[in-house]
N, C-alpha and C positions, 0 to 999 in steps of 0.2 A: 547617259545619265539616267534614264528613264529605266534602261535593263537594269542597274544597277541598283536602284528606290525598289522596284520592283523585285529583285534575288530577295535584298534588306527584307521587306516586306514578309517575303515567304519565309525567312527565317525567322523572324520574330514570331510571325504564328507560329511555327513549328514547335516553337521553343514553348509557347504556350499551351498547346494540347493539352501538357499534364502538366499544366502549374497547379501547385499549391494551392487548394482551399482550405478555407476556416470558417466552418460556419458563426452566426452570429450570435443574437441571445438564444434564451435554451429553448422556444417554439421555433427555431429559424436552422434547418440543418436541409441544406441541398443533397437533391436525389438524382444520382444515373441508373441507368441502364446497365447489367452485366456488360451489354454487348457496346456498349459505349464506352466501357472504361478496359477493355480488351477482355475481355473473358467468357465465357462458353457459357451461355445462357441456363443450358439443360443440367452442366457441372455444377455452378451455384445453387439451383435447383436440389442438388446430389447431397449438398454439404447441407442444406438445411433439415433436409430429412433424415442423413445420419448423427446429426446432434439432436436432435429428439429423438429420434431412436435409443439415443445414446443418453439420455434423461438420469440424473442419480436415483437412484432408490432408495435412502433417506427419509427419514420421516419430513413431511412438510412444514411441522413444529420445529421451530427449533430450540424449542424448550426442551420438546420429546428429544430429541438429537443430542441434545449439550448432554440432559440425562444417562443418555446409551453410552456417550464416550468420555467424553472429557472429564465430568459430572461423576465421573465413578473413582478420578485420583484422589489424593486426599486431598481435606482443602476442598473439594469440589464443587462447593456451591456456585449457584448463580448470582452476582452480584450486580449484575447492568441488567439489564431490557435484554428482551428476546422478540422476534418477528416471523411470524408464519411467513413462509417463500413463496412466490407465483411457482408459475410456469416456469417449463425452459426456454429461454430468451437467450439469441443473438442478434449481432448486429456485425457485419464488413461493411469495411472502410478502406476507399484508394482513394491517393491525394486528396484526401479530404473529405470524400463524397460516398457519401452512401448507398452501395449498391444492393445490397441487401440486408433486410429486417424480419425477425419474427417474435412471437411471443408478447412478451409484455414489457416493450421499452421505455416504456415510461415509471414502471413499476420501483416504490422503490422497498428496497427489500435489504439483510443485511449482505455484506461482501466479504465479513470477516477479515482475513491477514491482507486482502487489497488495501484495508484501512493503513498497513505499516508505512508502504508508497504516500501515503500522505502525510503521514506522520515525517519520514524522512524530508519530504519537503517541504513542510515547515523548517526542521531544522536548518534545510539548505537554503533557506528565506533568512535564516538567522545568521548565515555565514556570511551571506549579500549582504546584508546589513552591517556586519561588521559586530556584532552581537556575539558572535563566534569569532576569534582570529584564527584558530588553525584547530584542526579537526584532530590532529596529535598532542592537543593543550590536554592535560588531566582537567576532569569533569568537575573535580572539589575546588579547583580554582574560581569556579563560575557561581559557585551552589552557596547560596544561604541556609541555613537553618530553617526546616520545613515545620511549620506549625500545621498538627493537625485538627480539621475540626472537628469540637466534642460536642455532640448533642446530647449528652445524657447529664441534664442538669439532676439528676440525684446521687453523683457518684460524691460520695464524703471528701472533704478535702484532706482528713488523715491519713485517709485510705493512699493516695497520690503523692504522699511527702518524700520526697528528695528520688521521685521517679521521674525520666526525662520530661520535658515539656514539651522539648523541639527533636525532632529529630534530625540525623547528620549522615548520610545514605556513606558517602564515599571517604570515611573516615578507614583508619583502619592498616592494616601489613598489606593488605590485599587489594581492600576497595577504591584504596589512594591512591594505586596506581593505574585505576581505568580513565582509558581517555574516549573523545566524542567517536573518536574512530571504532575504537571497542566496540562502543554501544551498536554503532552503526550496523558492524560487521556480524554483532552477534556473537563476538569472541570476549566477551568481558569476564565471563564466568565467576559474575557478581554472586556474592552473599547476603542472604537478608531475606527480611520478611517484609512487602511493600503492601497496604492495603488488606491487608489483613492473607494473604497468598505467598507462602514461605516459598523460594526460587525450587527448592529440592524437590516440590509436589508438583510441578507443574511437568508430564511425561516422565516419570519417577522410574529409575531404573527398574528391573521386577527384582531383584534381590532386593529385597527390604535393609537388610544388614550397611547396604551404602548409602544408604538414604542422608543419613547424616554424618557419616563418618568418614566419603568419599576425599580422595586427594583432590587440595585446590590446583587448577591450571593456571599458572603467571597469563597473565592478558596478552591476548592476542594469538596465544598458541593453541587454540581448540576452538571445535565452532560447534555451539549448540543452539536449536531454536528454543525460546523462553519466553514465555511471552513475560512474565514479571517482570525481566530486564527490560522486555518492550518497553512496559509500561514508566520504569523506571525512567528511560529516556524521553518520554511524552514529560515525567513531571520535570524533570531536569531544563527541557526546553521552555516549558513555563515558566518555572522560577527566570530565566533569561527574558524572557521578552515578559513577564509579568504582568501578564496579560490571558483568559484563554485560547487555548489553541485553537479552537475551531472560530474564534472572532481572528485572527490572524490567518488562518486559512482562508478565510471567507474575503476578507479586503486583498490580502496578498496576491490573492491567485483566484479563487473559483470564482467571485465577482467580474474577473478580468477577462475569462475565457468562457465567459457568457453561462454558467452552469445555473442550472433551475434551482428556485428556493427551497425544493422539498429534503436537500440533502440534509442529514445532522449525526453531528457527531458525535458519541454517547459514551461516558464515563461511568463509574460503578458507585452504588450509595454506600462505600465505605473510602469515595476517594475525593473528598474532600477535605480542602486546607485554606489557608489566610494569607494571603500575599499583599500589602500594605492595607491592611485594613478591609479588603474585602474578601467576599466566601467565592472562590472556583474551584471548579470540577475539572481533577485532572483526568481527560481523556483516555481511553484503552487503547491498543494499538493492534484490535482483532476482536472476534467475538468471544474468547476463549470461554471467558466465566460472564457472557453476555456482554452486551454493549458495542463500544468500536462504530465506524462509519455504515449510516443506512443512506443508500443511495440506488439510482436509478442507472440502467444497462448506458444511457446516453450521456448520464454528469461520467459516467466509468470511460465510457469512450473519449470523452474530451482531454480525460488523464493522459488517456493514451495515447489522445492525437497531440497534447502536449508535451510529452516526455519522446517521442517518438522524433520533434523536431525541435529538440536537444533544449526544450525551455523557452522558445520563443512560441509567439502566437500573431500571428498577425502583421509581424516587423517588430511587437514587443517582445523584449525579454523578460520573460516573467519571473522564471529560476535561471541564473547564469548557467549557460552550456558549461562552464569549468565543471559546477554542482555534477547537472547530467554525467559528466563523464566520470568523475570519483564515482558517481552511483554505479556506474557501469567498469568501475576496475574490478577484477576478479580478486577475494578472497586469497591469501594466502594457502588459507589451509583448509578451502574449499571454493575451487575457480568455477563453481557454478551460479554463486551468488556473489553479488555488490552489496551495496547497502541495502538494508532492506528499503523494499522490499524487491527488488532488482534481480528476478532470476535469469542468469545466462546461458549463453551455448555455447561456452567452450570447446573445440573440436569436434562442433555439433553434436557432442553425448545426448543432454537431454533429448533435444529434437530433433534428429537427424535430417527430417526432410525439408528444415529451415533454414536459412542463411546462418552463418557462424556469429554474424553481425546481430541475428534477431534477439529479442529477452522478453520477459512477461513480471506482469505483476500479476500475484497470485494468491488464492485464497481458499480458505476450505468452503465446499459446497457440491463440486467445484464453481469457482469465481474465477476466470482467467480472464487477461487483456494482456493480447499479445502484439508486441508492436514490432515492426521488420522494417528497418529502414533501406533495403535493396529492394523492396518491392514495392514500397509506400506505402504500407499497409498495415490496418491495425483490426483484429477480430477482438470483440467480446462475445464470450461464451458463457453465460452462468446457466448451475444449476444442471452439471455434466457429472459422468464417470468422470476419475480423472485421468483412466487408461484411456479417455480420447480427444485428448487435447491434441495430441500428434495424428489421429485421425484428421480432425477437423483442419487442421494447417494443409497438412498432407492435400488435402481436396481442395483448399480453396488455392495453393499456392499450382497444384494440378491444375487447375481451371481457366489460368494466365492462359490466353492465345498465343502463339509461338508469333 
């Protein structure tokens, strides 16, 4: 009996070496050793010195930055907030535990298109709820009439006679027939002008001649990144839980997974509207034209270590794993990407020296949080080339002790 309590014994701890952590509130995040959590000390060492090595060259503005690129389509202003960047900052993470940090991880700074991962899982907060029935419903079934707000009490009321009041997004031959899936996918190939940013300007073909006159794609059969449809879907999810999205963010999920108060979530000063009586700010879904999620390398990790084990945190389910897993279904008609903001490794293309299982949520800067659930592991890297995100994997998944 006694050998027996005793094997018991040794197998229980066994099993526990690499149990699952989750650190606490956001000053509470437990530290190993490389060499305690199997990895070559000197290798980790390697991986931090080639991501700063590997630092973007970028201007540190991202005022100056949005100007150089984006800034230059038509349409191009800046309409949200902008945030000078730190350093370059990482952070590795196995089973939970932090084995190495550099930079400025507490810093928070923007993340750009990582904001869409959050975005999506508000809306998968909305499915849970039941707020959503089926992510194949058309979106006009859900959508009230969007009242936008006017602050220019001098505009003549003659001037405005029998010109819309409200606007009706998914009206239409076209826009009627997009559904949450669409938006999701990025295959809606919605029309329209949201917030003052017509969808055609935003990465505008360089023929000028199609700009407006381009054939529509039936939904679901092309995939373009947009941010306008992003944001589209940010107000569409609002209007549904009528409420803002970042107060649903905050109680749903970042409250819950212990994230630090300094995150915020930033919408643009032409994206405001009336939803029962009160004035919100509909959210951006990126920095594109400013704004979108400003957050720190550690509230990014905790994404990561959230999405990484499939929506639960702790024994809670935050976002149902069902959610997780549509985010992580491949794209039809690009199996690289889920929902946003869900990039995959479909037959290891993107990253070949990853698991086929691993994915990242990702952002211009570069912003990457890379999570791999065959090795329990989740890197954030901000503020990279982005030719070395596959470096960076590449050495730390090297660095596993055999």
């Amino acid at each position: 009996m006694k050998r027996y309590s005793l094997l018991f014994l040794l197998l229980l701890l066994s099993q526990n070496v690499n149990a699952q952590y989750f650190p606490g509130q956001w000053g509470d995040w437990e530290t190993r050793t490389p060499e305690q959590m199997g990895f070559n000390a000197d290798s980790i060492a390697a991986v931090i010195e080639y991501a700063q090595a590997n630092e973007t060259t970028n201007p540190r503005s991202m005022e100056e930055n949005h100007y150089g690129t984006f800034g230059r389509e038509p349409f191009g202003d800046g309409v949200g907030p902008f945030k000078d960047r730190g350093d370059q900052t990482g952070i590795i993470i196995k089973d939970g535990y932090i084995i190495a940090e550099w930079g400025e991880p507490f810093r928070v700074d923007m993340t750009h298109s990582v904001t869409k991962t959050f975005l999506s899982s508000t809306v998968g907060i909305a499915y849970d709820l039941g707020l959503i029935r089926d992510v194949h419903d058309k979106v006009d079934a859900y959508m009230a009439p969007i009242l936008m707000a006017n602050f220019d009490g001098d505009q003549f009321k003659a001037d405005e006679f029998k010109s819309p009041k409200v606007i009706e997004l998914f009206k239409g031959e076209h826009n009627s027939k997009i559904t949450w899936d669409h938006l999701l996918r990025q295959t809606s190939d919605w029309e329209g002008t949201l917030f003052g940013k017509p969808e055609w300007a935003d990465r505008p073909d360089r023929d000028r001649s199609t700009w407006l006159t381009r054939e529509r794609y039936e939904p679901g059969s092309e995939w373009e990144y947009n941010d306008v449809r992003v944001n589209l879907l940010a107000l569409a999810a609002m209007n549904v839980f009528r409420k803002p999205l970042p107060v649903v963010l905050r109680e749903q999920m970042m409250d819950k997974i212990g994230a630090s108060p300094t995150w915020r979530w930033q919408g643009y000063e032409t994206s405001w509207v009336v939803i029962d009586g009160q004035l919100m700010q509909s959210v951006s879904g990126g920095g594109h034209w400013g704004g979108g999620m400003f957050i720190s390398a550690r509230d990014q990790a905790r994404l990561g270590l959230l999405t990484l084990n499939e929506g639960n945190w702790d024994g809670e389910q935050i976002i149902s794993k069902e959610w997780i897993e549509l985010s992580k279904t491949p794209t039809d008609v690009n199996t690289g990407y889920g929902y946003m903001n869900y990039f995959l490794n479909t037959d290891r293309e993107a990253m070949p020296s990853a698991p086929e299982s691993a994915f990242w949520h990702l952002g211009a800067g570069t912003n990457m949080v890379y999570c791999d659930p065959e090795n329990n592991l989740v890197i954030v890297a901000r503020w990279i080339n982005r030719s070395a995100m596959e470096g960076i994997v590449k050495r730390v998944i090297g660095a596993i002790e055999k």
